[in-house]
C-alpha positions as CSV (number, residue, x, y, z in Angstrom):
1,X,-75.8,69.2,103.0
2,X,-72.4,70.0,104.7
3,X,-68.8,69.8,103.6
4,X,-66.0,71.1,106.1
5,X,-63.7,72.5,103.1
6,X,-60.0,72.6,104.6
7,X,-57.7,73.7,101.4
8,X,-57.0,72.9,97.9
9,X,-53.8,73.8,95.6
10,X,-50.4,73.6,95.6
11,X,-47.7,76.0,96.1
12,X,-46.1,76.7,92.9
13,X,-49.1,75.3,91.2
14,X,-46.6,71.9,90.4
15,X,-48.4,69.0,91.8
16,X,-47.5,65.7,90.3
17,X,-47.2,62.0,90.8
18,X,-43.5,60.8,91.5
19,X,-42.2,57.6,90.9
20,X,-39.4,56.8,92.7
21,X,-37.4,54.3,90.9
22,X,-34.7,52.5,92.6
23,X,-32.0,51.7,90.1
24,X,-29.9,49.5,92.7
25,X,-32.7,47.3,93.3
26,X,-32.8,46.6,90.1
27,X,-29.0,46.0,89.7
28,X,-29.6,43.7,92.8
29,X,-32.4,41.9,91.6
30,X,-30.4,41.0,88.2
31,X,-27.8,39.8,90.1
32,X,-29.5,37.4,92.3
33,X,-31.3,36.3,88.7
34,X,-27.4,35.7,87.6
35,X,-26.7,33.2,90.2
36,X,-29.9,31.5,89.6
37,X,-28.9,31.0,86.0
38,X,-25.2,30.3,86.4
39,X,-23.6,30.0,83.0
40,X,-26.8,30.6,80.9
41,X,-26.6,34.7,79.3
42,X,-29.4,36.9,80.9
43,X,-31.0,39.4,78.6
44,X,-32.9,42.1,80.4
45,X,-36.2,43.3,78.7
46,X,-36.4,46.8,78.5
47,X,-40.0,46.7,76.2
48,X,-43.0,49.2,77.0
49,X,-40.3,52.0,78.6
50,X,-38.7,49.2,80.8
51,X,-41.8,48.3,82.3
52,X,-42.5,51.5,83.3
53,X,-38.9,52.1,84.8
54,X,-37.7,54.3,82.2
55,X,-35.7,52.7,79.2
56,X,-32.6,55.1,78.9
57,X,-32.3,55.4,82.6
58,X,-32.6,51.5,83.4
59,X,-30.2,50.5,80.3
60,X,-27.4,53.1,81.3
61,X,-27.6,51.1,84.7
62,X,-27.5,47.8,84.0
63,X,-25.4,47.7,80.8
64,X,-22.4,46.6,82.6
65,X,-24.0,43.4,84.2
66,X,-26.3,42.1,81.6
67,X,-25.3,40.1,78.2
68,X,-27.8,41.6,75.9
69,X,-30.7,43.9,75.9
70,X,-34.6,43.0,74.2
71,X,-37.0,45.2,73.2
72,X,-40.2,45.0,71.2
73,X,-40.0,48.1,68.2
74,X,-37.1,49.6,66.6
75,X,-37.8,52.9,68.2
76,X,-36.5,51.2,71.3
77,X,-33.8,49.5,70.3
78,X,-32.3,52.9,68.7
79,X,-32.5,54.5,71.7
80,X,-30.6,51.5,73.8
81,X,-28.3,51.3,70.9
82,X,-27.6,54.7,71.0
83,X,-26.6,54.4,75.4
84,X,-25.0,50.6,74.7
85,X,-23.7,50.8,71.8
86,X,-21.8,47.5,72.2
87,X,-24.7,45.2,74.0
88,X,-26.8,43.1,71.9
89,X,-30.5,44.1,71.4
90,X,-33.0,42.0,70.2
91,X,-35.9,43.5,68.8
92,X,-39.0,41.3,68.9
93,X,-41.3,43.1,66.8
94,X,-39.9,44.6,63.4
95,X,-41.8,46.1,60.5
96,X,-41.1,45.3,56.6
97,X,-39.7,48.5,56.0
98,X,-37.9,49.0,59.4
99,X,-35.4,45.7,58.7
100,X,-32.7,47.6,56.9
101,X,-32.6,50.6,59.4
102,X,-32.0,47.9,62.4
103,X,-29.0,45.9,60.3
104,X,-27.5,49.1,59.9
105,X,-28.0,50.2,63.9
106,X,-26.4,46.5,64.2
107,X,-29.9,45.4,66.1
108,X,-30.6,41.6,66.4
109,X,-33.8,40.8,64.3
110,X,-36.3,38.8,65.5
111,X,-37.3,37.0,62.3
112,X,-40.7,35.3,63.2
113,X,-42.6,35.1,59.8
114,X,-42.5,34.9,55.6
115,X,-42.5,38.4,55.2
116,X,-39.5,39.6,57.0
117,X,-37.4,36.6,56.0
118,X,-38.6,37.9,52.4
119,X,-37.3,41.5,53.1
120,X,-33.8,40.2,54.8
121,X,-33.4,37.7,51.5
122,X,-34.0,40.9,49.4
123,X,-31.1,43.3,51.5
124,X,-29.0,40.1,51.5
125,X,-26.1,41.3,54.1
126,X,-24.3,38.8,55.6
127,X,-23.8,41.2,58.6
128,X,-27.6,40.9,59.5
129,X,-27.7,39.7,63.1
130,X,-30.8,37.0,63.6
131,X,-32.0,35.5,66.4
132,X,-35.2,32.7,64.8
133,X,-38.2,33.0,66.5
134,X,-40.6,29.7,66.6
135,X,-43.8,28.8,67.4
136,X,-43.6,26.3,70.3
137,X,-47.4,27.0,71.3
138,X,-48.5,30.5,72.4
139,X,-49.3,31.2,68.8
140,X,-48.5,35.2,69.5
141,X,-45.4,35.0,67.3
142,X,-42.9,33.0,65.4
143,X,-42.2,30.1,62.5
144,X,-44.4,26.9,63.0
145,X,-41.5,23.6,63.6
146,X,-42.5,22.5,60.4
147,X,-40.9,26.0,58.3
148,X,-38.1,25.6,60.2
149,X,-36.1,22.9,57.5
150,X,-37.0,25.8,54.7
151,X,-36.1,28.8,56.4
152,X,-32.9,27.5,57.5
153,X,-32.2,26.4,54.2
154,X,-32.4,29.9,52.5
155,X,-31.2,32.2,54.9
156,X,-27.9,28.9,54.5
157,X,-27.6,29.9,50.9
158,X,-27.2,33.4,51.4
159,X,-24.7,33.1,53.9
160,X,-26.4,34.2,56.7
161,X,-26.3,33.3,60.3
162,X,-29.1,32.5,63.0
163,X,-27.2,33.3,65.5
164,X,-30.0,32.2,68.4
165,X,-33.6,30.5,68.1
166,X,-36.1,31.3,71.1
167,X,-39.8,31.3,71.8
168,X,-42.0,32.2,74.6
169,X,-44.1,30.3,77.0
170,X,-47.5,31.6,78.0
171,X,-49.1,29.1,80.6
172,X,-48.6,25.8,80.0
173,X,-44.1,25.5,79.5
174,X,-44.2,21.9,79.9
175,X,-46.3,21.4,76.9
176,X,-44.2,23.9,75.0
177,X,-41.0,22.2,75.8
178,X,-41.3,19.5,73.5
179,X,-41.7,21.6,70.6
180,X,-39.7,24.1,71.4
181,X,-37.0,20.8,71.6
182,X,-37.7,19.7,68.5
183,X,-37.5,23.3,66.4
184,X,-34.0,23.5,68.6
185,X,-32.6,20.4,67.0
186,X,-33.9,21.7,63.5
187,X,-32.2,24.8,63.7
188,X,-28.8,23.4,65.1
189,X,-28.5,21.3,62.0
190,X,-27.8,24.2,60.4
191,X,-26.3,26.4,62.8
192,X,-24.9,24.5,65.2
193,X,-23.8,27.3,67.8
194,X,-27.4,29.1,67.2
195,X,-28.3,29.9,71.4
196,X,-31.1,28.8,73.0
197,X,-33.4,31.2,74.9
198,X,-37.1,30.8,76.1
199,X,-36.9,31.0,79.8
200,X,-38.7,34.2,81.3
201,X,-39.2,35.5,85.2
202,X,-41.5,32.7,85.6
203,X,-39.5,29.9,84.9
204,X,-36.2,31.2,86.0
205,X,-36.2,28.4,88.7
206,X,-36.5,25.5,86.0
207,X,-33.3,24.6,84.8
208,X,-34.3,22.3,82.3
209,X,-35.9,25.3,81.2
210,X,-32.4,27.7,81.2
211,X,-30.9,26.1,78.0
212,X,-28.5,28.9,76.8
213,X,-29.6,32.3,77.7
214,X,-33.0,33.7,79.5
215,X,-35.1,36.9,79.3
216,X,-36.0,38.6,82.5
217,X,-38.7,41.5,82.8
218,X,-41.0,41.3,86.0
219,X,-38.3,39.4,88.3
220,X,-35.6,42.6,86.9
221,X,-38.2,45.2,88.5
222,X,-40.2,44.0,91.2
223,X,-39.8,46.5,94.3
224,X,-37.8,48.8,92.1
225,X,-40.7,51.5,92.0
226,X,-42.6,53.3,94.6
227,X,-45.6,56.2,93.1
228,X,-46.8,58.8,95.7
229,X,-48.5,61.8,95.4
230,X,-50.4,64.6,98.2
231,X,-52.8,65.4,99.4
232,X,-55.0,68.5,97.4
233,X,-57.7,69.1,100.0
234,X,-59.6,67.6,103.2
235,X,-63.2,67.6,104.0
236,X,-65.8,65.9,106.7
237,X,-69.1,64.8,104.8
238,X,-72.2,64.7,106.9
239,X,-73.9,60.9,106.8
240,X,-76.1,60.2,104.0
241,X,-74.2,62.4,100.9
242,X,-72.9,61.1,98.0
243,X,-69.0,61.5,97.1
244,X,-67.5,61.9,93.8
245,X,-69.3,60.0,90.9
246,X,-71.3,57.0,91.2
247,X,-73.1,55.8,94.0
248,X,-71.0,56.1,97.3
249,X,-73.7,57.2,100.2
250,X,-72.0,58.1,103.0
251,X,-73.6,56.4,106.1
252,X,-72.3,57.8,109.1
253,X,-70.1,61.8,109.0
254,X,-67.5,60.7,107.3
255,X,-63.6,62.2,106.9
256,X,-62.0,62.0,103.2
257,X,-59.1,63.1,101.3
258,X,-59.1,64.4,97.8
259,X,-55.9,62.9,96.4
260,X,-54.0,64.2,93.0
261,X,-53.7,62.1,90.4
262,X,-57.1,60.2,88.1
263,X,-57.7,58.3,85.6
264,X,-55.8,61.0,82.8
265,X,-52.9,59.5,84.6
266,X,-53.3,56.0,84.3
267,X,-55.6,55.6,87.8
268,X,-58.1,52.9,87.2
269,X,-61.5,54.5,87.0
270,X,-63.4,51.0,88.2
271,X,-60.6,49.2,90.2
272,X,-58.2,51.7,91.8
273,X,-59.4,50.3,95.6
274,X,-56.3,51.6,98.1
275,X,-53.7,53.9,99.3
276,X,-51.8,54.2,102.4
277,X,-51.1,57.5,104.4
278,X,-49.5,57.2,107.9
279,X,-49.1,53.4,107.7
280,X,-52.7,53.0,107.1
281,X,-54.5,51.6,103.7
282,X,-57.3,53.3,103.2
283,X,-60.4,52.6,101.0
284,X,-60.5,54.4,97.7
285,X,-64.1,55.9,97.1
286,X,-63.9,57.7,93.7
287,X,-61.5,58.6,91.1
288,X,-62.1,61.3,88.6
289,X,-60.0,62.5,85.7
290,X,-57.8,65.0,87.8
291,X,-58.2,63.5,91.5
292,X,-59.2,60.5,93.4
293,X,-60.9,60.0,97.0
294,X,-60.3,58.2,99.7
295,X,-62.3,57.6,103.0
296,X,-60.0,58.1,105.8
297,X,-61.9,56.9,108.6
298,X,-60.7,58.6,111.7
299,X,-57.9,60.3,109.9
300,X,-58.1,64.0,109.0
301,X,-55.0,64.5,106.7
302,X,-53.6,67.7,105.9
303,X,-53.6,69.1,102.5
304,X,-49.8,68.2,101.3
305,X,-49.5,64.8,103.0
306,X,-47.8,62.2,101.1
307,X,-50.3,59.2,99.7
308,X,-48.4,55.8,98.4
309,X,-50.3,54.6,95.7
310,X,-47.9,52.0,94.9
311,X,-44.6,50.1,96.7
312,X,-42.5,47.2,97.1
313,X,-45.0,46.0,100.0
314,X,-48.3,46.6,98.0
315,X,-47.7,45.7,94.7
316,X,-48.7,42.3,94.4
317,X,-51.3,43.1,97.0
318,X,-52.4,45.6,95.0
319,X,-52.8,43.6,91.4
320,X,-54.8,41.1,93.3
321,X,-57.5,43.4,94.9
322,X,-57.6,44.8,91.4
323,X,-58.1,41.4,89.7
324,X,-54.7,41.9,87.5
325,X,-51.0,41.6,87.3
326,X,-48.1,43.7,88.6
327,X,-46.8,44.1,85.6
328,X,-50.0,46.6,84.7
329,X,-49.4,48.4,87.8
330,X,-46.1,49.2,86.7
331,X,-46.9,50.3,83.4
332,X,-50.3,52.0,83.4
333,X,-48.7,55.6,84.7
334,X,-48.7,58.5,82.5
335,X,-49.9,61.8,82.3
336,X,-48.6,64.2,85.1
337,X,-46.2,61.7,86.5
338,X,-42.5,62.4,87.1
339,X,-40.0,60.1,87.7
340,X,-37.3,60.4,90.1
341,X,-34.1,57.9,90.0
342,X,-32.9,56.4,93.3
């Protein structure tokens, strides 16, 4: 058995993974989404640390161009509160005992079941911002149509406002419509100015799906983040060795790369397939908890050279070779990962 060892470490000891995030493309991509939308309000989700973008960073950036602000836990919406303090946020996914903390941060509640409407009749403020979540067929969250006459009823008698009703397509939106129609008209009997909202990224281009407002994530970020990291050593493998863990047999002398960055930092163990060096993709042949490897053909890279792991031009490449979404590309990294605004 040979291995050609060339170098391993880092000067300074400081190797990481950088994300580059690109705060103008983001600002760009929100405003292409505005003219798509026309007079409907766009609220920008900033859920699951902006999609991986970074939730402080992204909201101080786009808090000038967006009408309102959603996120799913009150942890989040404090800290957008706390950056915009005068842009709506609508948090999706409130505990019980979290409901009177959010009225007095002036968050939006997302009331979408019996025992937070039981909690807000209890506080009774009239200041309590609510935006009515229904059930129009994803059965994740939100009222079923037929609630709708009662809840509207007490929350009436108390003097409180529903300011919007929304609900949230999975697949199938023109099955959902209907019923998402029909608790719309409910809801307006009561609160006639209550907005509309159940448009996401993938529906943007329906207008009939638009009504009053829509909620962007994936269409806000897409091409906004670029991860890279170096290069830790170089070898050339003799044919016939195995490299890394599990069963990779080498079958002619082959050159690799060990690359920083494993599955501690949100690299799939069993799908991670590419990265690209010098304009090339190459073939991803192991990742371990600290390090991945990749088999780069006729290449011998230097220790230090840059590896893109993820771009605007691979992303949705990327998802598919992996059998999953961009949207778990863009959140998976963690660990030794540093981000870096553009």
């Amino acid at each position: 058995m040979r291995a050609h060892f060339t170098y391993c470490g880092a000067e300074g000891g400081k190797i990481k993974l950088k994300a580059y995030i690109n705060l103008a493309r983001i600002r760009d991509n929100l405003a292409s989404i505005k003219q798509t939308i026309g007079k409907s309000k766009l609220m920008l989700m900033l859920k699951a640390d902006a999609y991986g973008h970074g939730l402080e960073e992204v909201a101080k950036a786009t808090c000038d161009i967006v009408d309102g602000f959603g996120v799913f836990s009150l942890e989040e919406g404090q800290k957008v509160r706390s950056i915009a303090p005068n842009t709506p946020v609508l948090c999706n996914c409130l505990q019980i005992e979290e409901i009177e903390t959010a009225v007095q941060c002036g968050l939006t509640i997302g009331l979408s079941n019996r025992l937070q409407l039981d909690k807000i009749k209890r506080i009774a403020k009239s200041n309590v911002k609510i935006h009515l979540k229904v059930d129009s067929g994803m059965h994740r969250f939100g009222f079923d149509v037929s609630e709708l006459h009662t809840v509207c009823q007490e929350l009436k008698a108390l003097g409180i406002e529903i300011e919007g009703i929304y609900s949230h397509f999975g697949d199938h939106p023109k099955t959902q419509k209907a019923r998402f129609d029909e608790a719309c008209e409910i809801v307006r009997t009561y609160f006639k100015n209550a907005v509309r909202h159940i448009a996401s990224s993938h529906t943007l281009a329906s207008k009939q799906y638009a009504y009053d407002g829509v909620r962007v994530g994936i269409s806000a970020y897409m091409g906004a983040m670029a991860v890279q990291s170096e290069v830790v050593a170089s070898r050339q493998v003799d044919a016939g060795e195995y490299v890394g863990y599990g069963n990779h047999l080498t079958t002619t002398p082959a050159n690799i790369a060990v690359v920083f960055g494993g599955y501690a930092d949100g690299i799939d163990r069993e799908r991670f397939q590419s990265a690209w060096c010098r304009g090339r993709e190459f073939k991803v042949i192991g990742v371990c908890m600290d390090t991945f490897i990749i088999d780069t053909q006729d290449e011998v890279l230097g220790v230090g050279e840059k590896i893109v792991l993820l771009d605007a031009e691979n992303i949705t490449k990327t998802a598919e070779k992996m059998n999953t979404i961009p949207y778990t590309l863009m959140t998976a990294w963690r660990g030794r990962i540093e981000k870096i605004y553009i």
